[in-house]
C-alpha positions in Angstrom: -47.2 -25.2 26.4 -44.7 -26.0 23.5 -44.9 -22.3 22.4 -43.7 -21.4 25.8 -40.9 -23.4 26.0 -40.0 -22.7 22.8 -40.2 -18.7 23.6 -38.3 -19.4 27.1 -35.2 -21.3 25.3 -34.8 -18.4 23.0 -34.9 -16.0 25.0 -32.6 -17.5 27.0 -30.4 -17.7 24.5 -30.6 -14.6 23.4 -29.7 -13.6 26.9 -26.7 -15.6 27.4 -25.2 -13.2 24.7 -21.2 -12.3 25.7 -20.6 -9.0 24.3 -19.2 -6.7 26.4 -21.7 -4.5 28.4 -20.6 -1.2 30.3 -19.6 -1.6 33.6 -17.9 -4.9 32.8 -14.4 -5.2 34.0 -12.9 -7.5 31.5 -8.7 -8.6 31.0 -6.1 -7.7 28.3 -5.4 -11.1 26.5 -2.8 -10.2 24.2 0.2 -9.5 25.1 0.4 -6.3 25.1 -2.2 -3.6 23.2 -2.2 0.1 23.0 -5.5 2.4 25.2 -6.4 4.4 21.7 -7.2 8.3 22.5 -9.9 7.6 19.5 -11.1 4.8 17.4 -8.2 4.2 15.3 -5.3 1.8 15.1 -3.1 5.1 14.0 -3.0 6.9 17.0 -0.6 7.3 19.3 -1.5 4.9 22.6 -2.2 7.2 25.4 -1.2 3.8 27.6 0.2 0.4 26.9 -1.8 -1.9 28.4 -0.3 -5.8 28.8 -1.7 -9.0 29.1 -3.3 -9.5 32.4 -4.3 -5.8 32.9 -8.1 -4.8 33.9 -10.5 -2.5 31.9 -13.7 -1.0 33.1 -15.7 -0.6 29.8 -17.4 2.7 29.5 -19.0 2.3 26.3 -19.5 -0.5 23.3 -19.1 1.2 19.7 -19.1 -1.5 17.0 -15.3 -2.9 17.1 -14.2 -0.2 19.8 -14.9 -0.8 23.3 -14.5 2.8 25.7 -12.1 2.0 28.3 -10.8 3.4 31.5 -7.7 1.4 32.9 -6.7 3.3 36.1 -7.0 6.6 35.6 -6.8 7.5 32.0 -10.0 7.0 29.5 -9.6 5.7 25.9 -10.7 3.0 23.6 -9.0 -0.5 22.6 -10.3 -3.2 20.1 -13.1 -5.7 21.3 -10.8 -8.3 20.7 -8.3 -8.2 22.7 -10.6 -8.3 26.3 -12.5 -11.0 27.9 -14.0 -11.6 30.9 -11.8 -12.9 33.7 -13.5 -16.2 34.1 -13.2 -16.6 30.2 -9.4 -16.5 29.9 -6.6 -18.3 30.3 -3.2 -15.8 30.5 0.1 -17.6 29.3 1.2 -17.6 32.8 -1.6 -20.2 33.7 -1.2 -22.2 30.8 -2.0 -26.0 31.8 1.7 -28.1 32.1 2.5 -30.0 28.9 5.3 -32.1 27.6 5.5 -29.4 24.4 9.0 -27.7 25.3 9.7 -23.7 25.4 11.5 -24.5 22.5 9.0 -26.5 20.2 6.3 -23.7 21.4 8.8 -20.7 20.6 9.0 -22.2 17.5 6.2 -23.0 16.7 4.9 -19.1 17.2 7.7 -17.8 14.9 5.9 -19.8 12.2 7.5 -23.3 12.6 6.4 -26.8 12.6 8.0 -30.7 11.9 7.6 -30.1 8.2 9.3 -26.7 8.2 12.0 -27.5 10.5 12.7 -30.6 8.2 12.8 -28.5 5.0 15.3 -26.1 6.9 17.6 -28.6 7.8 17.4 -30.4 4.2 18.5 -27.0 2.4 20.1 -24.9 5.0 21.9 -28.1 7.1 22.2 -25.6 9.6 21.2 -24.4 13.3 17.6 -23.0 13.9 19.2 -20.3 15.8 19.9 -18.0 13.1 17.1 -18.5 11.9 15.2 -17.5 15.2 17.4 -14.5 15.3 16.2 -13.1 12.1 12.3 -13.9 12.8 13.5 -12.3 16.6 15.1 -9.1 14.7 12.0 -8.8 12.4 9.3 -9.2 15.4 11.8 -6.4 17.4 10.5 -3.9 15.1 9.4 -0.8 16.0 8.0 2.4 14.5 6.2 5.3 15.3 2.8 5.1 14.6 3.7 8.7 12.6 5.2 7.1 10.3 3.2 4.1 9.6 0.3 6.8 9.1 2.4 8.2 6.6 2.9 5.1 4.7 -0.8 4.1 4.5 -1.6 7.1 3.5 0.9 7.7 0.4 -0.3 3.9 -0.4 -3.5 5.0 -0.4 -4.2 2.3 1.5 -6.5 4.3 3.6 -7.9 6.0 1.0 -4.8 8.9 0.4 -4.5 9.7 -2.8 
């Protein structure tokens, strides 16, 4: 009897196993993430898909998930979905007395100890500081390029 309860508890857990199947529907959870014509973060997106958005998985290939969103077919990272009932957008994030402010900041890299430090040596406005992390985030290039870089780096394996 203990053998069979043993044997039922793992295969139970074994079946309670969250990687995504196909046929799941499952939300974008980042903010905003490219639909990949192949496996490979230096293509060009064949669709930006933002937080919030649905994906029907198609097929599960290691770190790649297939994906059709609407009508076009590609892949996306397994990272960046969940299932609905899994995942909480920023939109229904629970009320707290944290301001926009404080949470802004904190995401640009921020904390109390930071902030102090800041103040000591720069005696100054966050603002501009803001403004530069702002202007640095803002950033944008084509994924050409940053193919070209990685590759004269050798980074992925160029020369």
């Amino acid at each position: 009897m203990l053998r069979f309860t043993v044997l039922l508890v793992v295969l139970l857990l074994l079946g309670s196993d969250d990687a995504p199947r196909v046929g799941d529907r499952l939300v974008i959870t980042v903010y905003q993430t490219g639909l990949k014509p192949s496996k490979s973060r230096l293509t060009k997106d064949l669709a930006t898909l933002k937080e919030g958005d649905e994906i029907e998985v198609t097929s599960v290939e290691g770190l790649w998930l297939g994906a059709k969103s609407k009508e076009l077919a590609g892949f996306v990272l397994a990272n960046v979905v969940a299932p609905r009932d899994k995942v909480r957008l920023s939109a229904q994030s629970e009320t707290s007395t944290v301001s926009v402010e404080d949470r802004t900041a904190a995401q640009k890299g921020f904390n109390p100890e930071v902030e102090k430090e800041y103040r000591r040596q720069k005696s100054g406005s966050l603002e501009q500081a803001f403004l530069v992390v702002d202007r640095i985030e803002g950033r944008i290039l084509p994924i050409e390029d940053v193919a070209a870089f990685v590759g004269s780096g050798a980074l992925g394996g160029g020369r």
